[in-house]
Structure formats: structure tokens, C-alpha cells
C-alpha positions, 0 to 999 in steps of 0.5 A: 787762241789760234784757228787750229787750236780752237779747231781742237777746242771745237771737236772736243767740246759742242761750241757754238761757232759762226763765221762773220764778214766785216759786218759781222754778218753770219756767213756760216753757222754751226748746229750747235749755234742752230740749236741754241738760237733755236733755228732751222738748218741755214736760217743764221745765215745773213742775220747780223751776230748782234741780232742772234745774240740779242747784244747790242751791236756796239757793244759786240763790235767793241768786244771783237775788237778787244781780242782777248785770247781768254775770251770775253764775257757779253751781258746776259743774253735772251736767246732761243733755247728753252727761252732763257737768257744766259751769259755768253764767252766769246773766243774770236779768231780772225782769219783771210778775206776780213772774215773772223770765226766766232765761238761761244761759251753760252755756259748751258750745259743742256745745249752742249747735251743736246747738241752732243746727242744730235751730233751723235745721232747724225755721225751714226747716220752718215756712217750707216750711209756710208757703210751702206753705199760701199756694201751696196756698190759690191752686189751683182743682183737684185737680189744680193741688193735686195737682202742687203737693203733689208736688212740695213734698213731693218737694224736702221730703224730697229724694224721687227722686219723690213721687206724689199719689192722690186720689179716693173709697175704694176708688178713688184715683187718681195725679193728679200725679207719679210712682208708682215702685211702679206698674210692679211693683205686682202685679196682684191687690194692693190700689188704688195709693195706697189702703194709705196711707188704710187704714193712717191714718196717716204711714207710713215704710219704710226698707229694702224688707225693713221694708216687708215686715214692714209689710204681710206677705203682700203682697210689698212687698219684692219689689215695692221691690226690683223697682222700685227703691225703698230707702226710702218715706214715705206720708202719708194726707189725712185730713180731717174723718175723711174720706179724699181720698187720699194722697201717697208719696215715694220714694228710690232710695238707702239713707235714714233718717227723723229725728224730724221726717219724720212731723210734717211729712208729717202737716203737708202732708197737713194743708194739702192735706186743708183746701184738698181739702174747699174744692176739692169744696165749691166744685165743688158748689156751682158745678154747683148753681149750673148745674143747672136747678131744675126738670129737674135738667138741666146749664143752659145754661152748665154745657153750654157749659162742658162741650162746651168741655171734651170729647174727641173721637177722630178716628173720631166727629164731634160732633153738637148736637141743638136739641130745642123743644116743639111745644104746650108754650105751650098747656099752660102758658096753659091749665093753668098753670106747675106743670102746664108744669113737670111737663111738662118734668121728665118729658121731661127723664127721657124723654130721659135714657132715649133718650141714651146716657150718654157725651152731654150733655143740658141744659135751655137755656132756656124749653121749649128742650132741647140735646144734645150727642153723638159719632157717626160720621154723620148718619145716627146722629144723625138716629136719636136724634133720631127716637127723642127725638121718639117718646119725647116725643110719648107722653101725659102724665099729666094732660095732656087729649089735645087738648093734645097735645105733640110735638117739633121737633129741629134738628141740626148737625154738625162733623167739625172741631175742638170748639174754643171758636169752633165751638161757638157755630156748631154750637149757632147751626146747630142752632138754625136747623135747629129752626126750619126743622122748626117752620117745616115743621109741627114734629114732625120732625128737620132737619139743617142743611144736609141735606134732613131 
């Protein structure tokens, strides 16, 4: 029989195969060998053939040296499994470096099964990984991850539901799935999703009262129990000894957790944890990339991207605010760019005092500022524009009074939906309203379409 066609045999049917030195000393070992001899993944290697066998060392020695291709039938044999003896077909094929590649015919039919059957159970895993990792890898937000792994660990473990927490220390929150524990978690206990990350590692609860004993004092019995919940397996993200967060899974029966259940949580908090480190990384730096050099100021992309994305309640309406130096230029042709930049970095901070810390402020371009804000008339907006150009118009260090800097402010506001076409009016409106300040002296607010 030839490597490749035991290779063939081997695939098709679960043989015990080992790879032995000169010594005839295990090298290598396959699971099924391991589950015959009854022994742990690695515990093989370095135990003499003979010895896993239970034959006599001659006799194997012997048996090699025959090279029957058919295979050569040992004496009964004690082996591990179930702790029954069997006879025992040897196939042989000696390859490079005096090493010879073993296979077995134990002729246990119960072997084979079960080394099918975990053989089965690993290929499905490996394959969900590996599904897993490349589905992972294609997700842009936290929150895409965030349902992918949800739901890959629910169909995993076959879960009623799995929740996923993500966040800083002290403050995960659920961003995708379903925390059964939510509705009975008491009050004063610890963050949801948090005790995971505290814990450190792949946590399993196989009955409410197992999860009492786990946490004691903090009712987990009662709160399952509330809740529904027989059993649970937590995993932490931990990456870079950083924590991200955890994912939970839930069953509403009765469920045991084999020797695989944590290898594998551990496994998909593994992928998530890699792919949540490039998620943050990536949001860094493209907001480093939006924020301007000098003010440290969203630009004027990071501000479109932003009032694109906001909310609004049906009682505000969204003001802009085109807020442009009176004087700025003179100061720069006078005193040069590093005195301008001094300039706008500390009109950025004065600005930053005057609105409030739900509106947008950025710096869009040249001595042109932008803002964006909830208010609930014209009347409020015309306020805080009032209030910027006060704030402005203060002295500035180092700037000789003569070059005086004040601020023209336009303003436009809708009532209507903040929808991706309006937004650019709304900004072009405020814009208008700006210049019609400059054009009437500057140092004033304009409301587009309104007398001021």
C-alpha cells in the first residue's frame, strides 16, 4: 500500500494512524489513536508504539519488518477504550528520514463511530470559525459585528438568544440581540454584560442554582429563574488584555455544556475581539482624519457627516449657524499665519464655551466657522449667535487693538426633515445670511429670510 493510497484509505475511513521514528517511537498521532488508547490530545507523543499497543516490543519490531502490504494481524491487544482487548491489522509505510507512518484495524466498530462523530463535531466547528472569521472581517461597525456575533453564537450553541455588550469598563452596553436577564436583573447589581469581562473568562451555568453558587450574594438564582433562563454561557472579548466587552447565551431548557462549548466561545470572542481592535482603530483615525489641524475642530466633512446623522424630536427645529471673521485677513497680512493660527485656535475655545454640548461646531474652511443646533425658534438661535459674536469680539492677546476682529454670522433654519438634500440648502442659506451680515458692516447676525 502506498502513502497516497493509505492517505485515500484514511479519509475514508476513521484508522488509527501514528508516525514513529526508527525507535519506533510516536512522533505524531491521529484522534482517532487518541481515542482508542484513551488519551488526551498529545499525551502519544514520545510513548513507545509497543507500549500503546500493549504487544510486545519484538513482536512489533518483528511485524514491521515483515512489510506485509495486506496488513499484519498482532495478538489481542488491552487497549484504553471501554477497557477491552482486541486484535489489531497493522498497515505500514515507511517514508524519509526512517520515519514509517502506522495505521490500525483495531476491528472496533464503536471506535470508528466515535471517532466519526467527533471528527464530524470538529469539522463543523472549524467550518463555523472559519465562516465566522471571514463574515466578521467584512463588517464596518460595532454594531454590524455586534449582530453578526449574536447571531452566529446563537445558531452555535442552538441558544433561545444571545446577547452581545460592547463598550468601555464599567459601561457595556447591549448593542445587538437579546438579554434575557434584562428584565429581572435587580437594580442595584453589577452593569449588564459587565460580570463576564470581570470574570476573565468563558463562563458556563448549567442550572439557575449553578449560577448562584457562582456569584454568591448576588441572586442569580432568582433572577434565571425570573427570567426564565436554565442555563448560560458568557464569554469576555478580551484582546491585547484589553476588555470590549462580552456575548451571553441563553437557553430556556434544561442544557449541558460538552468539552468543546468553551474552546469555542472562547474561539468567537477571539475573532470578534481581533476585528473590534480594527473597528476602533479604523474610527481613530478616520476622525483624525476629520478634524482640523489647527482648532482641533470636526472639518467640514466630519460636520456634514454628522448633521446627516442626527436626530431630532419633533418639538426642536435645526438651526446652522455661518459664522465668518470680520478683520481676520489683516491679521494674517500683518502679523503673519502662525499669529492667524493663534487666532482661530482660541476663537474655536471661545465658541466651544458660548454652545451648548449637544451642537456641532467645526471649522469650514479658511476663517469660516459652522454650527449646528436644536432649538425651538428663531429667537433662540439669534441669542447664541449674539453670544458668539460677543465672545469673539473680545481682545486677543497679542493682537495690537487697531486690528480689531469681530464676527459676521448668517443663519437658516428648518422645521422640515434634516434629510441629505436639505442639508446642503440649509448650509447654502446660511451662508447667504452671512454675507448679507458682511454686506451690511458685519459684526451682526442674519437670519435668511428674516429682517435680522
Amino acid at each position: 500500500m502506498t502513502l497516497a493510497e493509505l492517505d485515500e484509505v484514511a479519509r475514508m475511513q476513521p484508522f488509527p494512524r501514528a508516525l514513529i521514528d526508527r525507535s519506533h517511537t510516536i512522533i505524531d498521532a491521529n484522534l482517532a489513536l487518541e481515542v482508542w488508547a484513551n488519551r488526551q490530545p498529545g499525551e502519544l507523543t514520545g510513548l513507545p508504539l509497543a507500549a500503546v499497543l500493549g504487544v510486545d516490543s519484538d513482536e512489533l519490531s518483528a511485524a514491521l519488518l515483515t512489510g506485509n502490504p495486506g496488513g499484519i494481524r498482532l495478538a489481542s491487544t488491552a487497549h484504553g477504550y471501554q477497557e477491552t482487548q482486541s486484535s489489531v491489522v497493522i498497515r505500514a509505510v515507511r517514508i524519509s528520514g526512517g520515519r514509517t507512518i502506522v495505521a490500525f484495524d483495531p476491528e472496533l466498530a464503536a471506535v470508528g463511530e466515535r471517532t466519526l462523530a467527533l471528527g464530524r463535531r470538529e469539522s463543523d466547528r472549524l467550518q463555523l470559525l472559519l465562516s465566522a472569521s471571514v463574515a466578521f472581517a467584512k463588517t464596518r461597525t460595532e454594531e454590524e459585528l455586534g449582530e453578526l456575533l449574536s447571531e452566529t453564537a446563537r445558531r452555535a450553541f442552538n441558544a433561545t438568544a444571545c446577547s452581545v455588550h460592547t463598550g468601555e469598563p464599567g459601561s457595556f452596553e447591549l448593542v445587538a440581540g437579546d438579554n434575557m436577564l434584562a428584565s429581572a436583573w435587580p437594580e442595584d447589581g453589577p452593569p449588564r454584560g459587565g460580570m463576564a469581562v470581570e470574570f476573565g473568562r468563558v463562563v458556563t451555568f448549567e442550572s439557575p442554582k449553578e449560577a448562584d453558587a457562582f456569584a454568591p450574594g448576588l441572586g442569580l438564582r432568582e433572577v434565571f429563574e425570573k427570567a426564565g433562563v436554565s442555563a448560560a454561557i458568557a464569554a469576555p472579548i478580551i484582546e491585547d488584555g484589553l476588555p470590549f466587552g462580552a456575548f451571553a447565551c441563553y437557553f430556556d431548557q434544561p442544557r449541558s455544556f460538552d468539552d468543546q462549548a468553551v474552546p469555542l466561545a472562547e474561539a468567537l470572542a477571539q475573532l470578534a475581539g481581533q476585528v473590534l481592535v480594527r473597528l476602533r482603530l479604523e474610527a481613530r483615525l478616520r476622525r483624525a482624519a476629520m478634524l482640523d489641524e489647527v482648532t482641533g475642530l470636526p472639518n467640514r466633512r466630519l460636520f456634514d457627516e454628522n448633521l446627516q446623522q442626527t436626530e431630532r424630536s419633533h418639538a426642536d427645529q435645526i438651526a446652522v449657524l455661518f459664522v465668518d471673521l470680520d478683520g481676520f485677513k489683516a491679521v494674517n497680512d500683518s502679523l503673519g499665519h502662525a499669529a492667524g493660527d493663534v487666532v482661530l485656535k482660541e476663537v474655536a475655545d471661545r465658541l466651544g464655551r458660548v454652545f451648548r454640548q449637544d451642537d456641532m461646531i467645526a471649522r469650514y474652511g479658511g476663517d469660516e466657522f459652522i454650527a449646528a443646533l436644536r432649538v425651538a425658534d428663531t429667537s433662540v438661535a439669534l441669542e447664541i449667535a449674539d453670544r458668539a459674536r460677543a465672545a469673539i469680539a473680545e481682545d486677543f492677546a497679542g493682537i495690537p487693538p487697531e486690528l480689531s476682529i469681530t464676527a459676521s454670522v448668517g443663519i437658516a433654519i428648518t422645521d422640515g426633515d434634516v434629510a441629505e438634500a436639505s442639508i446642503d440648502r440649509l448650509i447654502r442659506l446660511a451662508d447667504q445670511a452671512m454675507y448679507a451680515a458682511k454686506r451690511g458692516g458685519g459684526d451682526q447676525a442674519v437670519v435668511y429670510g428674516g429682517d435680522r
